[in-house]
Biotite code that builds the C-alpha atoms (Angstrom):
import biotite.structure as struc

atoms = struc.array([
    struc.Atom([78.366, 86.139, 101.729], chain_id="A", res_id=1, res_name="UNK", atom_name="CA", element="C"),
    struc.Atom([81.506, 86.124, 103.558], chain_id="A", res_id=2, res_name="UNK", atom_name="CA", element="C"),
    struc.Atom([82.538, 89.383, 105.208], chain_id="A", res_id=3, res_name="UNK", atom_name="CA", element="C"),
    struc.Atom([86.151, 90.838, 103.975], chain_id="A", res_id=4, res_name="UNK", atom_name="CA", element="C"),
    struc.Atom([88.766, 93.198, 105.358], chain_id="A", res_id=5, res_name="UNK", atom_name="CA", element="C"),
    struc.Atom([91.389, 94.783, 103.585], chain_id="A", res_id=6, res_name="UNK", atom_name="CA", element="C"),
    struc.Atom([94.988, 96.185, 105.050], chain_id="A", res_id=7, res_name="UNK", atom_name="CA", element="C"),
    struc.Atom([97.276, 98.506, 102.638], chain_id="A", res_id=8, res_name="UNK", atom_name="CA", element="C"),
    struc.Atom([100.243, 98.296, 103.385], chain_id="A", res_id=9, res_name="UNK", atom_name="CA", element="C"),
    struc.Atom([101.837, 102.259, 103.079], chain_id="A", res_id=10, res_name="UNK", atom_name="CA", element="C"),
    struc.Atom([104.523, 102.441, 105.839], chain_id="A", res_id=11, res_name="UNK", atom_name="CA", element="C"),
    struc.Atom([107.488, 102.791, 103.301], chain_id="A", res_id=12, res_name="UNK", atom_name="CA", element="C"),
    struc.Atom([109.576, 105.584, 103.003], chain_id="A", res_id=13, res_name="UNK", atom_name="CA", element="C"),
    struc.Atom([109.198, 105.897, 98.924], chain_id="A", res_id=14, res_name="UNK", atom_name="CA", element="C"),
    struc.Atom([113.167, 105.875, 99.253], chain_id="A", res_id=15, res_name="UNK", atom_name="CA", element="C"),
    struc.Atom([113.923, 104.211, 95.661], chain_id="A", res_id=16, res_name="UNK", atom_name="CA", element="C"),
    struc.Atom([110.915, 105.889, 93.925], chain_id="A", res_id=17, res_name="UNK", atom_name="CA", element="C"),
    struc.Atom([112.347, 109.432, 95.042], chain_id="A", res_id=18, res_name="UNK", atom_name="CA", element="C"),
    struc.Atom([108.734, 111.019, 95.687], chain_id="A", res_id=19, res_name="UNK", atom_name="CA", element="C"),
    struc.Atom([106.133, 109.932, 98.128], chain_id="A", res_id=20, res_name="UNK", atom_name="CA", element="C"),
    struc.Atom([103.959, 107.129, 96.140], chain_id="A", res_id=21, res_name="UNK", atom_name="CA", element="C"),
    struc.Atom([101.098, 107.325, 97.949], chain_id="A", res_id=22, res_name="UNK", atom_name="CA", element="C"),
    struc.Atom([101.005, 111.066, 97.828], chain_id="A", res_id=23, res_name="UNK", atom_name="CA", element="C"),
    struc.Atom([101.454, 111.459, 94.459], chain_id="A", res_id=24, res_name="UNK", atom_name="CA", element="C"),
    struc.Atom([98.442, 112.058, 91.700], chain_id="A", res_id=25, res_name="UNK", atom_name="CA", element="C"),
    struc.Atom([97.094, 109.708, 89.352], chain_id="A", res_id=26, res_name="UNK", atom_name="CA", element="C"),
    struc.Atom([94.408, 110.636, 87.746], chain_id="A", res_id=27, res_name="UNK", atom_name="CA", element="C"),
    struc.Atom([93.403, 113.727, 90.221], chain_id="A", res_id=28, res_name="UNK", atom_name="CA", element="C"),
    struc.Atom([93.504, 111.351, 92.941], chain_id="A", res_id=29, res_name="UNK", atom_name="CA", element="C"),
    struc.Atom([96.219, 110.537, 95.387], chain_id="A", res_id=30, res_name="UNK", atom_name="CA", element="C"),
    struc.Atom([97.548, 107.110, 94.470], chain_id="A", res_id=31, res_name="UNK", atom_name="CA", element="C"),
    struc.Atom([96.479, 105.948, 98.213], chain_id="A", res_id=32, res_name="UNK", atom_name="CA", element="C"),
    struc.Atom([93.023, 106.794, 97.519], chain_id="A", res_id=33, res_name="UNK", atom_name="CA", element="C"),
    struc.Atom([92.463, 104.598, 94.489], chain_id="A", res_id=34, res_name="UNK", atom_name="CA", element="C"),
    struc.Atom([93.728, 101.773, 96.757], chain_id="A", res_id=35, res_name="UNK", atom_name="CA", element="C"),
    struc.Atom([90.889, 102.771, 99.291], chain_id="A", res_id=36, res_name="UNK", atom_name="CA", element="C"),
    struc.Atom([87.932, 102.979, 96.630], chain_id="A", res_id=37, res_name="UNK", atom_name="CA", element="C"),
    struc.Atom([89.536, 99.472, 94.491], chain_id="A", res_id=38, res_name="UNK", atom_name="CA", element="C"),
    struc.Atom([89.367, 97.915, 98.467], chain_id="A", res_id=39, res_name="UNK", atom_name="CA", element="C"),
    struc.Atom([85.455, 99.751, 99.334], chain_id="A", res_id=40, res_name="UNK", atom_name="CA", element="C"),
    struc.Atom([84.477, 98.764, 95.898], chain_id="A", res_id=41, res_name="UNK", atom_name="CA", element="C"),
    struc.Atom([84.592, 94.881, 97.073], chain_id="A", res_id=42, res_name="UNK", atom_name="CA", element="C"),
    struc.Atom([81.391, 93.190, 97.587], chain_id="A", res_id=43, res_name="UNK", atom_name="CA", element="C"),
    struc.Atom([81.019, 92.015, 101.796], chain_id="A", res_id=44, res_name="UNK", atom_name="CA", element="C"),
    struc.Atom([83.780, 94.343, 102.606], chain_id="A", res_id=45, res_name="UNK", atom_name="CA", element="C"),
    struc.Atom([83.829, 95.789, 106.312], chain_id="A", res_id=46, res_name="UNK", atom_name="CA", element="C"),
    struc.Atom([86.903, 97.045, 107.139], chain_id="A", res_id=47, res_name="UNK", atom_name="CA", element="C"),
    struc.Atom([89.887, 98.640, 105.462], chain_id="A", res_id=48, res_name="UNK", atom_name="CA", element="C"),
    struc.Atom([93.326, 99.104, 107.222], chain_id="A", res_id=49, res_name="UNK", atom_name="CA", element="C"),
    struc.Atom([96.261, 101.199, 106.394], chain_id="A", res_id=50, res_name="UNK", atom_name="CA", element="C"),
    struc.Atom([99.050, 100.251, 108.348], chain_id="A", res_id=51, res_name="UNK", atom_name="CA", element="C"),
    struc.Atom([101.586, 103.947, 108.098], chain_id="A", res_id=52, res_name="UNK", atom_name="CA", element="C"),
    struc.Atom([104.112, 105.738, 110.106], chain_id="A", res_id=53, res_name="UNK", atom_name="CA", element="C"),
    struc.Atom([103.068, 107.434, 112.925], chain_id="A", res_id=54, res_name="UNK", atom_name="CA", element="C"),
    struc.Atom([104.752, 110.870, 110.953], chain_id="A", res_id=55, res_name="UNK", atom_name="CA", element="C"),
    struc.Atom([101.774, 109.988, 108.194], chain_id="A", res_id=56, res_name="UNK", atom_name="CA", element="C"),
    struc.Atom([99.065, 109.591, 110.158], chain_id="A", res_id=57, res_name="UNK", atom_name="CA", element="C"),
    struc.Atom([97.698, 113.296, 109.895], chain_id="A", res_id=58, res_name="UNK", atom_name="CA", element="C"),
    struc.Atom([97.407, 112.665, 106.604], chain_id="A", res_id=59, res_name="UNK", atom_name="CA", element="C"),
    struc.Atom([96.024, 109.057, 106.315], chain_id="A", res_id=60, res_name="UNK", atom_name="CA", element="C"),
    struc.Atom([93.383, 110.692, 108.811], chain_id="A", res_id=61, res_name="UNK", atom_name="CA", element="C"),
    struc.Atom([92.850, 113.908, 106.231], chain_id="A", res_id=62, res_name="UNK", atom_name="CA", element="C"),
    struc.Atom([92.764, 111.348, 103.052], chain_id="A", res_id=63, res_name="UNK", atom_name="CA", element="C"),
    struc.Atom([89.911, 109.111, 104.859], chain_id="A", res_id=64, res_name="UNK", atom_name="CA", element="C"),
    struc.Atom([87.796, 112.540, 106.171], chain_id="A", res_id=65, res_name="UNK", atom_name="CA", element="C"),
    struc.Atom([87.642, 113.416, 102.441], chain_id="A", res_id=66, res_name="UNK", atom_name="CA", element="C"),
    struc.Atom([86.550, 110.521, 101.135], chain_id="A", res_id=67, res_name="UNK", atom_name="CA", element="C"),
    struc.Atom([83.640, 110.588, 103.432], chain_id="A", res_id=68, res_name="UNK", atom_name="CA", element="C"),
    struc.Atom([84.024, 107.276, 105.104], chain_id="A", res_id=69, res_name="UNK", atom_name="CA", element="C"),
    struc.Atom([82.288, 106.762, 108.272], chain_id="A", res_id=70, res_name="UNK", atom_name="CA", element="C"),
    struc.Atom([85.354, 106.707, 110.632], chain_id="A", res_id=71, res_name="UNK", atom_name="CA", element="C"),
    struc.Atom([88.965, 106.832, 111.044], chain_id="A", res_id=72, res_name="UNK", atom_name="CA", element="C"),
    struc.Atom([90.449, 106.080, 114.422], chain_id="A", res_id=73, res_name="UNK", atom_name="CA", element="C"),
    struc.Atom([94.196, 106.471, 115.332], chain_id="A", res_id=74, res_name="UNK", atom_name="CA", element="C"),
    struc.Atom([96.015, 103.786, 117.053], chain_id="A", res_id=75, res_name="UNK", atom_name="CA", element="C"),
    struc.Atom([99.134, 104.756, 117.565], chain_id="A", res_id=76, res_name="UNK", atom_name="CA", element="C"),
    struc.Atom([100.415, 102.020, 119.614], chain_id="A", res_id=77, res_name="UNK", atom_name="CA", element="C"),
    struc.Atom([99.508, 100.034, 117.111], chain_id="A", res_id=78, res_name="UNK", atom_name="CA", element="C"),
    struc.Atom([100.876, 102.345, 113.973], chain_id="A", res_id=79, res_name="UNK", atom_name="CA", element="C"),
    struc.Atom([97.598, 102.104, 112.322], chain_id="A", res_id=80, res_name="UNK", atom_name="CA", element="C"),
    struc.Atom([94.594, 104.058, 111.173], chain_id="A", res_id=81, res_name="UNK", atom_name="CA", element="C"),
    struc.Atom([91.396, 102.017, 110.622], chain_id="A", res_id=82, res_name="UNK", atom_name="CA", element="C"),
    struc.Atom([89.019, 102.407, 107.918], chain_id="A", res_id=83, res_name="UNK", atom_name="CA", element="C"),
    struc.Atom([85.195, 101.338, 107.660], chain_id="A", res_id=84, res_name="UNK", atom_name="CA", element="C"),
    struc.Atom([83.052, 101.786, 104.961], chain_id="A", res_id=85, res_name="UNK", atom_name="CA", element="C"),
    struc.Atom([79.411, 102.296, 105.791], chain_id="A", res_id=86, res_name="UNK", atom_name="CA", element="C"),
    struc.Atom([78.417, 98.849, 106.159], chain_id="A", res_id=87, res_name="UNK", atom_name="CA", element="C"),
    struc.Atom([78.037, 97.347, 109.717], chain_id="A", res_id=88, res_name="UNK", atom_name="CA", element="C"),
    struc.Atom([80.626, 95.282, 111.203], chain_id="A", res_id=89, res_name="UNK", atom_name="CA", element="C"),
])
C-alpha cells in the first residue's frame, strides 16, 4: 500500500469570510479539526501538515494536543506545524 501525506493549507487571514474559518464550529468541532480526522481517516496515511502563520501556531499546537495525536513539532523557520498519526513513518 502506498504511504500518503497530507498538507492543509490554513495560513489565510479569513479576510473575505469576516470570522476565522478554521476556528469556527461545525458540528462541535473546529472546522480545522474535521480537516485533520477526514486526512487521519485515509488508509496508508503517515503524515499530516498544516502549513499556518507563525501568530497561529499556539493554537494549531493546542488543536493537535487535543486530538491526541502522537506529536506536533513547531518549525518556525519553516511556518509549519507537523502532524503524525500513530502509524510509523
Amino acid at each position: 500500500m502506498p504511504s500518503l501525506a497530507f498538507v492543509i493549507v490554513a495560513a489565510g487571514s479569513s479576510r473575505r469570510m469576516g470570522f476565522d474559518k478554521l476556528a469556527s464550529d461545525l458540528a462541535g468541532r473546529p472546522v480545522l479539526a474535521h480537516a485533520i480526522a477526514a486526512c487521519s481517516a485515509a488508509e496508508g496515511v503517515e503524515e499530516i501538515w498544516v502549513v499556518t502563520r507563525p501568530e497561529r501556531f499556539e493554537w494549531v499546537e493546542e488543536l493537535v494536543s487535543s486530538l491526541e495525536y502522537e506529536e506536533a513539532c513547531d518549525d518556525t523557520d519553516e511556518h509549519q506545524v507537523s502532524l503524525k498519526d500513530d502509524l510509523e513513518v
